[in-house]
N, C-alpha and C positions, 0 to 999 in steps of 0.2 A: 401180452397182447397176442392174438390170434392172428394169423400170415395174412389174413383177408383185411385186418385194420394196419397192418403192419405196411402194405400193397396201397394202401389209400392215400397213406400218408407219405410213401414216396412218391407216389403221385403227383400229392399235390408239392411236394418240394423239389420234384422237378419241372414246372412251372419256372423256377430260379432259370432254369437253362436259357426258356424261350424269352424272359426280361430282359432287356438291352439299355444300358446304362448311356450317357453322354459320350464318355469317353472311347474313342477310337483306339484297339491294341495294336491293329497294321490298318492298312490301305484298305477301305472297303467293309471292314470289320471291324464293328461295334463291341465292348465288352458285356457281358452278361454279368448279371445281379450273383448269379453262379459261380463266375471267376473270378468276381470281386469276393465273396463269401471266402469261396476254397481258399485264395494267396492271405487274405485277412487271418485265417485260421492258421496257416501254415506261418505267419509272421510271429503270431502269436508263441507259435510252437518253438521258435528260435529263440524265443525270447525265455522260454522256459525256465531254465539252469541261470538264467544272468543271476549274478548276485545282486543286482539292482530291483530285483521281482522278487527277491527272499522271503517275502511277507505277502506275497501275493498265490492266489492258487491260482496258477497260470491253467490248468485242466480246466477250470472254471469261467476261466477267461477264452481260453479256446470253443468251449460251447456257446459262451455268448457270441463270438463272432461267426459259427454257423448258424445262429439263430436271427441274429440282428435284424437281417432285411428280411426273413420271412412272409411279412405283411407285402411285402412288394410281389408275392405269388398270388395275390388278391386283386390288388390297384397299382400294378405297373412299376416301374422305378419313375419318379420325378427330380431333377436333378434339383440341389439341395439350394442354388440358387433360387428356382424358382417355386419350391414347398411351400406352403403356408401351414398356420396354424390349424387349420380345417382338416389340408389336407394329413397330416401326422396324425388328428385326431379320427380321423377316417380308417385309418392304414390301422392305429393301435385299438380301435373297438372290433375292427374284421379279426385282427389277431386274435384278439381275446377269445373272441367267439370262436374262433378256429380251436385255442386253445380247451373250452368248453366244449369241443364236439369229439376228441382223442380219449382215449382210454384215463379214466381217470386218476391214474396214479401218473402218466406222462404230459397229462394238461395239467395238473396241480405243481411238476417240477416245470414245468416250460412255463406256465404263467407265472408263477415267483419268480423266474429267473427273468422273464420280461420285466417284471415289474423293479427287481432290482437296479437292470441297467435303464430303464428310463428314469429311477431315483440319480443316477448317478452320485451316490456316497461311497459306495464303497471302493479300497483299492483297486479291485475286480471291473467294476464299471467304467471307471474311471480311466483304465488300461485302455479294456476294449475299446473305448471311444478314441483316445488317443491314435489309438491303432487305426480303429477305423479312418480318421481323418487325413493320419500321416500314408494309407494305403490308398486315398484318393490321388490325392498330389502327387505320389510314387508314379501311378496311372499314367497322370495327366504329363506328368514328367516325360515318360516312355513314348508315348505316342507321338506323332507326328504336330510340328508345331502350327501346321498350315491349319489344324482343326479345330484350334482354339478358337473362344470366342474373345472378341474384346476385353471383355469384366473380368477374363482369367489370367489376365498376365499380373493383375495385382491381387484377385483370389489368388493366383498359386502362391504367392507369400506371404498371404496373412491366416489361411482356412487353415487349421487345427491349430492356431499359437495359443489359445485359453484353455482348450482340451489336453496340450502339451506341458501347460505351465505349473501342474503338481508335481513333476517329475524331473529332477536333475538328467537322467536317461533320455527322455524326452524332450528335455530343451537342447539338448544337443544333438538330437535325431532332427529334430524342424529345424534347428540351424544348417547341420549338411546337407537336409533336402534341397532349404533355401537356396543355398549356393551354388548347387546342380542347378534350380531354376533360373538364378539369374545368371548363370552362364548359357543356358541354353536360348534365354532371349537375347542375351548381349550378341550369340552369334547369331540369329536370323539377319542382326544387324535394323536400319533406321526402320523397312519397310514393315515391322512389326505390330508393337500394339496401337501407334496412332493410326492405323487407317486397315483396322479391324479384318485380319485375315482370317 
């Protein structure tokens, strides 16, 4: 590709920067679709060498999680409580097209590979979603509990358990998540989820 296509297209993925996700990482700041992206990749990356990923191409799983929310440089981050069907299918025809307007040997890998992880078959997909779900909760975890909404003190224990469940690795990553969660509401103490801080 030519510096001038090459110039567009970081353009437009950094777009990720200025998307701001639900989740608060300090006081006053919002996380970016961008720092969700990068720590998702970089999770990936650790997980590379596990012998648990021996059959998986973790390099392949790491591009899908810089690619994943791409479409969110389009139409926004919507947090995944409140997505609908419309809106996914909005977000993955922008991509597409996105995908169709790139040099055509980088839109015909990026659009397979989209296409892949929304199939979720493959061990590859299958990761990355995991990942991505268990990278949310991680998030939500971190941040301060007073920013929570009501619906997330029982989202934070149930959001990736089906996405987790192909994977012995994985059921044991969303059970320790789990118990960081519910220790961290047990200590806000009574004034917590029932009167929605």
């Amino acid at each position: 590709m030519d510096t001038k296509e090459l110039l567009t297209i970081l353009r437009t993925a950094a777009e990720l920067k200025l998307q701001t996700r639900h989740c608060e990482t300090a006081p006053g700041r919002r996380e970016s679709v961008a720092d969700h992206c990068w720590r998702l990749a970089f999770f990936a990356m650790l997980l590379r060498n596990e012998p648990a990923f021996g059959d998986t191409d973790m390099d392949k799983v790491i591009r899908m999680c810089l690619l994943h929310d791409m479409g969110e440089a389009f139409t926004g981050d919507i947090p995944a409580f409140l997505k609908t069907d419309a809106d996914a299918g909005k977000e993955s025809a922008l991509l597409e097209a996105w995908f169709r307007s790139l040099p055509s040997e980088i839109g015909t890998e990026y659009g397979a590979l989209w296409r892949e992880m929304e199939a979720l078959e493959t061990p590859e997909a299958k990761t990355y979603k995991a990942l991505d779900k268990l990278e949310a909760v991680i998030s939500h975890n971190e941040s301060d509990i007073s920013t929570w909404l009501p619906l997330e003190y029982d989202l934070q224990q149930t959001y990736g358990r089906e996405e987790c469940a192909f994977s012995p690795y994985f059921r044991a990553l969303f059970d320790d998540v789990g118990q960081w969660t519910r220790a961290k509401i047990e200590a806000e103490g009574p004034t917590g989820a029932g009167e929605g801080t």
